[in-house]
N, C-alpha and C positions, 0 to 999 in steps of 0.2 A: 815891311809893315809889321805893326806889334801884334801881338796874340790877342786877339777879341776875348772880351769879359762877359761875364754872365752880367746885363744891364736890368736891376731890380731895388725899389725902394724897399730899403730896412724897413718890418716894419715898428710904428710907435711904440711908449708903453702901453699907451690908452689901449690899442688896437691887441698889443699880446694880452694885454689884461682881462680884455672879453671871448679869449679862446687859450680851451686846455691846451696844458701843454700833450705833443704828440709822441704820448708814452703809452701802447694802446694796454702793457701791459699792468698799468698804472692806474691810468682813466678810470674813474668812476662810473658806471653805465646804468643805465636803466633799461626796462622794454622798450622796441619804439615801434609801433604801428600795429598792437596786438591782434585789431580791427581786421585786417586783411589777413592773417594766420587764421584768426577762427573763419573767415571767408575759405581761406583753403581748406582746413580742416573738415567744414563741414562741404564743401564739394568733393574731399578726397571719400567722406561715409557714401556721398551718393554715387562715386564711381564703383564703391564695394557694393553697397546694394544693385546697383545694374548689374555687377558683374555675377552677382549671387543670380538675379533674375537669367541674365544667359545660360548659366550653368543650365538650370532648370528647362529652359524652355528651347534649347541647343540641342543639336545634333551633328559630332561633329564628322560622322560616318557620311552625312548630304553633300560632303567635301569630297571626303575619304573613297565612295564606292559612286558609281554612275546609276541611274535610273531608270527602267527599262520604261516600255511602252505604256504599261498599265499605272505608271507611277510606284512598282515596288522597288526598293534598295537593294541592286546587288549586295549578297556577302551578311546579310542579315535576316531574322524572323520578322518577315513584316505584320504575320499574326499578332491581335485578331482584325485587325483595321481589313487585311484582306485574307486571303489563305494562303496565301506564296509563301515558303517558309523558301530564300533564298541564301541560307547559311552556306551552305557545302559549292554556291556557282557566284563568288566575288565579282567576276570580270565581264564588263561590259563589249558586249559587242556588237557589231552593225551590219546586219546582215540583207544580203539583195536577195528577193522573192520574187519570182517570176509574174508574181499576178500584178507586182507595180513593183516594176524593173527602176524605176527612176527614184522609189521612194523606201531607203532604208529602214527598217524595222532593229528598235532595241530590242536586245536581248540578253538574258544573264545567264553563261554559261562558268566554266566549273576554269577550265583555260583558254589561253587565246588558239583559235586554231590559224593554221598552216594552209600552204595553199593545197585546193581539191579535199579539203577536209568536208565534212556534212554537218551543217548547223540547223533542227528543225524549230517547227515553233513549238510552244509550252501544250503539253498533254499529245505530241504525236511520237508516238513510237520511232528507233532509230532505226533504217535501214536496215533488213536484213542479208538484201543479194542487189547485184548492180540492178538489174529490172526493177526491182522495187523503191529503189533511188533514186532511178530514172523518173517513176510515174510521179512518187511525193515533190519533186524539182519540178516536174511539170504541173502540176497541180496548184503551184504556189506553198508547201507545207514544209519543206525545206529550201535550203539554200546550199547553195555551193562556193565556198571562200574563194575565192579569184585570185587573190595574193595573202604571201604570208604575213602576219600581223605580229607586234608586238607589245605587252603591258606598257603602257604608261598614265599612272593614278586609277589604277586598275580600269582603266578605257584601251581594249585593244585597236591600236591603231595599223595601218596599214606600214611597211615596212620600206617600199621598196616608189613610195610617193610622196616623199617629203617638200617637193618645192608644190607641188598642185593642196596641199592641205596651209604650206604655210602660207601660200597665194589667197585662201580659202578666210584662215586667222587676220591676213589683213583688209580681206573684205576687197579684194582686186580683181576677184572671178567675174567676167562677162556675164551678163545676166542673158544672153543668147545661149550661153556656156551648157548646155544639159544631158551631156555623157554621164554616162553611169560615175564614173571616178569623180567627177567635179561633184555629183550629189551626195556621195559617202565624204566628200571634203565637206560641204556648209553642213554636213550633218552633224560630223565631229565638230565641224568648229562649233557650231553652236553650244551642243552637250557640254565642249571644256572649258568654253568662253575665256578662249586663250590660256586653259592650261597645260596644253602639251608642250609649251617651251617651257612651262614650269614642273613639270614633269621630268624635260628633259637634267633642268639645273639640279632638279630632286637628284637623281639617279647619279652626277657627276659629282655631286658634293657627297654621295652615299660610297665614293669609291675614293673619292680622295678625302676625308674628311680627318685622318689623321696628320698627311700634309697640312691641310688649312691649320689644323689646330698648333701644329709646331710652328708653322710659320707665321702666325700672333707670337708666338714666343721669340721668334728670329727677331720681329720688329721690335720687340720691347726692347731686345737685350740693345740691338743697334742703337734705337732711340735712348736707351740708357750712355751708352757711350760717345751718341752724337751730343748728349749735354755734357759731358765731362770733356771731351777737346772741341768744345765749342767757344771754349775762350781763348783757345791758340788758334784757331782761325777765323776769329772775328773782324779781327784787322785787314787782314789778308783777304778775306773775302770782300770786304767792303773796295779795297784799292783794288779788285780785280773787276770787280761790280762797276764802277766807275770807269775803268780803262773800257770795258765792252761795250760801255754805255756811248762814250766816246767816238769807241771805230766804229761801231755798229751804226751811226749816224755823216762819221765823218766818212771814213771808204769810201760807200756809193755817192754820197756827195762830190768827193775829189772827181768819181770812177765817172760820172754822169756831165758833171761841168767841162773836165777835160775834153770826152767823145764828143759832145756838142760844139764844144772852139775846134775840134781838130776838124769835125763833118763839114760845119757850114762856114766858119773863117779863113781854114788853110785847104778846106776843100780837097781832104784825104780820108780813107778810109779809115771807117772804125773802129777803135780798138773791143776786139773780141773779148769778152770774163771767162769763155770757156761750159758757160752755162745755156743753157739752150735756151730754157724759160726767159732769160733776160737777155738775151742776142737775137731771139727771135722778135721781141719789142723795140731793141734800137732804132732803129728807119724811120720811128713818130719821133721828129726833131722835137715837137712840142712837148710829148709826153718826156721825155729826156731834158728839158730844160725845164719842167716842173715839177719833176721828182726831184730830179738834182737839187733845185734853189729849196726846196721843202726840205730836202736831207741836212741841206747847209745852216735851213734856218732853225732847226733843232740842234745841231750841232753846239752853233754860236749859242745857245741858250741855255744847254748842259752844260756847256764852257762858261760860261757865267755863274750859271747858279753854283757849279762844283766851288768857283773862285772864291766868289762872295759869301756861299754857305759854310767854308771847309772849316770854319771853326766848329760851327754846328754838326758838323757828320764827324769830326771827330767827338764832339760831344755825346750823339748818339751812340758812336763805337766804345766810349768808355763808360757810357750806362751799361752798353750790354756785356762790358767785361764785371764790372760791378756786380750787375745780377747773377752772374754763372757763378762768380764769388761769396753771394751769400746764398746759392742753392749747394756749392759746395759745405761753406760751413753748418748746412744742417740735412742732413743726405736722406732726413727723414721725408724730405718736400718729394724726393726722386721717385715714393713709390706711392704718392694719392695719386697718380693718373691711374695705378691698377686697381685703386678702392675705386677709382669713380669710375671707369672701364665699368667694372664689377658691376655698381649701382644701378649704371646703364643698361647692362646689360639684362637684368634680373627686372626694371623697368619694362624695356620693351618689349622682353617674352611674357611678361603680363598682359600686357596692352593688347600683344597679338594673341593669345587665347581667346581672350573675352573676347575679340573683335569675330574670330571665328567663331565663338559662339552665338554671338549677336548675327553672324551673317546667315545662320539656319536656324533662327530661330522661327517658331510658328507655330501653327497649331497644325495637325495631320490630320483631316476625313475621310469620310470613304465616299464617293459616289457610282450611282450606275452606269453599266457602262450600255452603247448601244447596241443593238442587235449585230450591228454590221462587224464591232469588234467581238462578239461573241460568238457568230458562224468564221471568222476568219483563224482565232484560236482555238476554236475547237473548246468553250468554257460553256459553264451554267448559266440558268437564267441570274443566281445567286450573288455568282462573283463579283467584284467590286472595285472602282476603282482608286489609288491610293493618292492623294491630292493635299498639297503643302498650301496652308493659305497662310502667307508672312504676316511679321506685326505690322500694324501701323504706324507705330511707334518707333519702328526698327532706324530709320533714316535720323529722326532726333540724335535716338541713343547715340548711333556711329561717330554724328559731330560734337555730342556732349564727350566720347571717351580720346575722341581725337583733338580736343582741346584741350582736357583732363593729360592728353599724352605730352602738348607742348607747353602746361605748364607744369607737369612734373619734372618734364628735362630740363628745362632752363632753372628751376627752381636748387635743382641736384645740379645742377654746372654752377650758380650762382652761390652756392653753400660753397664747393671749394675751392674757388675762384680769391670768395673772405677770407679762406682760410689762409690758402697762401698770401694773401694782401696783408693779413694782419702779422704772419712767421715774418714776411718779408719788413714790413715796417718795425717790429720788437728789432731785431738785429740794423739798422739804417738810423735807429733813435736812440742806439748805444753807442756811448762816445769811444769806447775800448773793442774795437771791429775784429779784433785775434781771436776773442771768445765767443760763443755763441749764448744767446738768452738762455732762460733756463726754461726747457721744455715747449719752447716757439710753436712747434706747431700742434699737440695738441691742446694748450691755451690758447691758441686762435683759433682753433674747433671750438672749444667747449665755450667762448663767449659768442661766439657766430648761433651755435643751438639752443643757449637760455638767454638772450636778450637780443637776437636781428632776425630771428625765422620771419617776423612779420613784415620785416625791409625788405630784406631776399623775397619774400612770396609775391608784394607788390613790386616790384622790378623784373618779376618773373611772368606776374601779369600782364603788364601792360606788352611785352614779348612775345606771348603766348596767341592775346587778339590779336594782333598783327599778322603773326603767322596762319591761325586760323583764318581769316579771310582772306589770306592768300592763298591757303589752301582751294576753298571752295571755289576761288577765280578762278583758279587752275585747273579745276571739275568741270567749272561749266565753260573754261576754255577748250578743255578733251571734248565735251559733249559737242560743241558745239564747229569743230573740227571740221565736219563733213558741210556746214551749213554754206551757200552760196557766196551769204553775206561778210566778205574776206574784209570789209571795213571795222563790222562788229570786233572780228577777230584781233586784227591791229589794236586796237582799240584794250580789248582785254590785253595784251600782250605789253603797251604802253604802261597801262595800271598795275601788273604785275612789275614791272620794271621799276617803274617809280615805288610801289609799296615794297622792293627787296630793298630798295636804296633807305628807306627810310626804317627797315631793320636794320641796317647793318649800324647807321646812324644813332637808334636809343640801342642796340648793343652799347654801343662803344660808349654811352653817354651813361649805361647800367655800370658798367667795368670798374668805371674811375670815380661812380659813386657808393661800390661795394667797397673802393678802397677807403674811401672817407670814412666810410663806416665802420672797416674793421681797423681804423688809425683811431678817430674820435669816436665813434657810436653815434652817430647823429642818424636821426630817420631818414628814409630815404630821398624824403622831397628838399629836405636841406642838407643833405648830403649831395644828390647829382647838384645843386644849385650852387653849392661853394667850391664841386672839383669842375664844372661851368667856369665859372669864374676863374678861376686858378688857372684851366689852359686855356682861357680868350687872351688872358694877360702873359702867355707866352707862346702865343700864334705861330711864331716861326720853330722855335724848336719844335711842337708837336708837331708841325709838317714833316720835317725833316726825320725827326727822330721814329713816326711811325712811318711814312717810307722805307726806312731804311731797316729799321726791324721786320717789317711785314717783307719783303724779299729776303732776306737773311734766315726767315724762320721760313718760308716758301723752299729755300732751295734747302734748308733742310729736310722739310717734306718732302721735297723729289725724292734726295737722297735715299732716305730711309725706305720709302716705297718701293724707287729701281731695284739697289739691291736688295729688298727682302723678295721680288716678284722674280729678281733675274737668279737667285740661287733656289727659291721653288722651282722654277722652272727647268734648270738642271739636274735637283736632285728628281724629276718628275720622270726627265729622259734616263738618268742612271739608275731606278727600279722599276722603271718601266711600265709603270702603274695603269697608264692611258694608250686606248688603242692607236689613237689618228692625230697628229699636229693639231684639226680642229676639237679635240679633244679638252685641251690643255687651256682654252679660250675658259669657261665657265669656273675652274676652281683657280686661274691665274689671277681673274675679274674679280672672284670675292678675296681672293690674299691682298689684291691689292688695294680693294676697299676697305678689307681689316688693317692693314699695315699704315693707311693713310688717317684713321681713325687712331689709331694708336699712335700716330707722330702729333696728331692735333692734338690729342689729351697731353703729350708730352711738352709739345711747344705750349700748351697753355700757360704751365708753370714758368718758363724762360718768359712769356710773353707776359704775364698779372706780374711776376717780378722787378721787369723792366718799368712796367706802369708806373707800377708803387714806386720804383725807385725815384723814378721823374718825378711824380707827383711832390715825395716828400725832398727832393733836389729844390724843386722851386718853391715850394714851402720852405725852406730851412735858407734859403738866401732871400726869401723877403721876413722872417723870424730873426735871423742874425748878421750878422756883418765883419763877423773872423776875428772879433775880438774876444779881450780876455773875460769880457762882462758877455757878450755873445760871442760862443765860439762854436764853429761850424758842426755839427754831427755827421758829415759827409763824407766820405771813403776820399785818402788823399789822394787816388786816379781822378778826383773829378773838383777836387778845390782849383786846379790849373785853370777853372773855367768862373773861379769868381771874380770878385775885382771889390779892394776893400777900401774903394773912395766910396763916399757918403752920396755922391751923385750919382747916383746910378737909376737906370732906367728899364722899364719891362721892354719888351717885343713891342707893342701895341703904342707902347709911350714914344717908341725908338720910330714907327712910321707913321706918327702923327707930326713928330719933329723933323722929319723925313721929306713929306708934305707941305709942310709950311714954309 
């Protein structure tokens, strides 16, 4: 069989005559969608004004230190609101008093104490001799610590009771349950409101925090390297992606058909795999002769498509050598994922301040307190008690800076996204491919910031609702968690499913209209509508071709994740840094969230490359037709795939003629 052609109509004069040509560094531009930029702009002034208002009205110590009984803040002067000046005693603790054994009393002491330590209440003298410790223990005026306790968020917790408090944090404790331990458990849990595992990650990441930071640098360097022999085993991975694809279906096929003709045909015993989990299942002839034909009938279909497509997946495997080739020719592309890293990151430590400042925020009074807590302290008629009334505004705020948060991200991902769509399209629209443009990618910065902020910002919008009300779905699917009604639940859970799917959809649909834009400059709503068009009119390749990138840049994300987590992980046992195996879980889990984070900003560049390259591939074979009056702009790795008879036909045209 002959080598399949790219099937696409040249197109007319008429039709080149009403579109620029795709020179982005040529193109003429103007603003497009100024509209939606001053929309951003002036909601980015209202995120600064709130944030200014947190500041003000924030406490971020209501985090920092715990709260004793009266409402004063460990570890601060909570004069004049009340008279406790609890500077010199940060640490909260929970002390049992014999006058209500069952019902822990806060209290701000100086440290945590240790077991048989003596913890009294506020204004009673400390023991002076056992007899006297004895009477104040019976009395209810002190306590006696039970177990040794230790900091964490300055709440001393109990030391040597971690499964009965984390039982407590998930809210699994028996409500028959009413031993003293279970009481000092919902009592902490309430006060942390689940931040002793946050406590815990605090304290892990405070010990390994120089690891975590080298090893962002381990994955960058990798991820640097995984793009540069990414084009010597593109192929190779692809023909090995296909072979697994293959056994992986065909084997248990064979392995299942066979044992069924041998059981019930020849009426012999089983051929054993040696696996328990699937030898213990043989004996259901049925199930065995429905896996089987299921394995067989994915098999035959892989087999097919590989046949049928293979011009195609070679197609996609010479895009992706193409792209590695023009991020080589401009090695400036290799280091925006550390500007945009950067951005990111300097983003979301904003974000999360004000959020903590928004989350204490309020006003502080004093009220009276009642007699009964005033004979049991041992205080004045005077004293007073210290009481947080939140805003009511607070709840707005949180969803205005949490929506503020995902259209600043998508907005800063969609900025260099253009950027590289537009380095990548200057170099793909010069006919002489040896050279590089001149200065590619800061002129696709600099026309991305004075003439598209207001495309990117509505592209970034319409991404932003989306995710916002998926966010909230997902609030009041937490909330709503414990509720009977397991339909409701379903239910939320269906909608979030269909509302991720229909993110992932205007991503993809934002991507290849960022490209358009930073190729022609068109706005955004005629930009996603002609890169629309563009890939309905070659249906099959974009099947193929994003299959096959999207696993190829997947298993470079594996890659780059294993080993950056599997050499943390050993240089962690060689200095020895952590005391326990369970140790090594909490600063493994954030390497590996930063190293997969850092492969995605990495693959984004291989992956907008590949885009644009496709994009402007089937643009430039429906623009020309290999001759001398139209001659290709295309990299010669990928002209093998045109075809310069005048009849040629798109994907769409190709199974309509299919059909008929």
């Amino acid at each position: 069989m002959g080598q399949s052609k790219a099937k696409t109509v040249p197109a007319s004069d008429e039709e080149l005559a009403k579109k620029p040509m795709p020179e982005p560094q040529v193109i003429r531009r103007r603003c497009q969608d100024v509209f939606w930029l001053i929309l951003f702009v002036l909601f980015a002034c209202g995120m600064i004004g709130m944030g200014i208002y947190a500041f003000m009205k924030g406490d971020v110590n209501r985090l920092r230190y715990g709260t004793d009984e009266l409402g004063n803040l460990c570890g601060v002067d909570n004069r004049p609101v009340t008279t406790f000046d609890h500077t010199a005693n940060p640490k909260l603790h929970f002390g049992i008093f014999l006058d209500d054994f069952n019902d822990p009393i806060k209290l701000c002491v100086s440290n945590c104490p240790v077991q048989n330590d003596v913890v009294c209440k506020y204004g009673i003298p400390v023991p002076t001799d056992e007899q006297d410790q004895a009477d104040k223990i019976l009395n209810g005026n002190c306590s006696l610590t039970l177990w040794n306790t230790r900091s964490a968020l300055n709440r001393c917790l109990p030391t040597n009771v971690p499964n009965v408090i984390t039982t407590a944090f998930n809210n699994t404790i028996s409500s028959d349950d009413n031993s003293t331990l279970t009481q000092v458990a919902r009592f902490v849990s309430e006060d942390l409101d689940g931040r002793e595992f946050l406590a815990t990650v605090y304290e892990s990441v405070v010990e390994t925090w120089q690891i975590i930071l080298a090893s962002v640098g381990v994955a960058v360097v990798i991820a640097f390297l995984w793009l540069v022999l990414a084009n010597l085993v593109t192929g190779l991975t692809v023909f090995f992606t296909v072979i697994l694809a293959l056994a992986a279906t065909g084997v248990p096929a064979g392995f299942l058909l066979y044992n069924y003709y041998t059981v019930t045909i020849r009426q012999q015993e089983q051929v054993l795999s040696g696996i328990d989990l699937v030898d213990s299942n043989m004996a259901n002839k049925d199930a065995v002769l429905g896996v089987g034909i299921t394995c067989a009938i994915l098999f035959v279909i892989i087999f097919i498509l590989v046949v049928a497509l293979r011009n195609r997946i070679r197609l996609a495997v010479n895009l992706m050598k193409e792209a590695n080739n023009a991020v080589r020719s401009m090695p400036t592309l290799i280091f925006l994922p550390i500007v945009q890293s950067i951005s990111l990151i300097i983003l979301s430590a904003a974000i999360l301040v004000v959020l903590i400042f928004l989350s204490t925020s309020g006003t502080v009074v004093s009220e009276s307190l009642s007699s009964t807590v005033i004979n049991e302290f041992n205080l004045t008629d005077e004293t007073t008690k210290k009481v947080l009334q939140p805003d009511r505004v607070l709840r707005y705020m949180n969803i205005y800076y949490i929506f503020g948060f995902f259209w600043c991200w998508n907005l800063i991902t969609a900025v260099w996204q253009t950027t590289i769509a537009g380095a990548i399209a200057s170099w793909y629209w010069k006919m002489d491919k040896s050279t590089a443009p001149v200065r590619p990618v800061i002129s696709a910065f600099t026309r991305v910031i004075f003439y598209h902020l207001g495309s990117l910002a509505l592209g970034s919008l319409l991404i932003a609702l989306l995710q916002t009300i998926r966010y909230l779905l997902m609030k009041l699917q937490y909330q709503l968690k414990k509720s009977p009604n397991k339909y409701l639940q379903w239910i939320l859970t269906a909608v979030n499913c269909c509302l991720t799917c229909v993110i992932k959809v205007v991503k993809y649909i934002n991507k290849n209209a960022y490209i358009e834009i930073a190729v022609y400059g068109y706005s955004f709503c005629r930009a996603a509508k002609t890169a629309f068009e563009l890939l309905v009119r070659n249906a099959v390749r974009v099947v193929v071709l994003d299959g096959m990138t999207a696993f190829i840049l997947f298993l470079g994300k594996v890659f780059i994740v294993g080993a950056t987590t599997t050499a943390a992980y050993f240089w962690m046992q060689h200095v020895g840094i952590v005391d326990s195996e369970s140790s090594y879980i909490v600063p493994l889990a954030f390497i590996a969230v930063f190293a997969w984070t850092v492969s995605a900003l990495f693959m984004t560049v291989v992956d907008t490359a590949i885009s644009t390259i496709f994009l402007c591939f089937c643009e430039d074979i429906e623009r020309n037709d290999g001759s001398a009056n139209r001659p290709y702009f295309m990299p010669k790795g990928l002209k093998a795939f045109t075809d310069p008879r005048k009849n040629e036909l798109s994907d769409m045209q190709q199974m309509k003629e299919v059909k008929s």
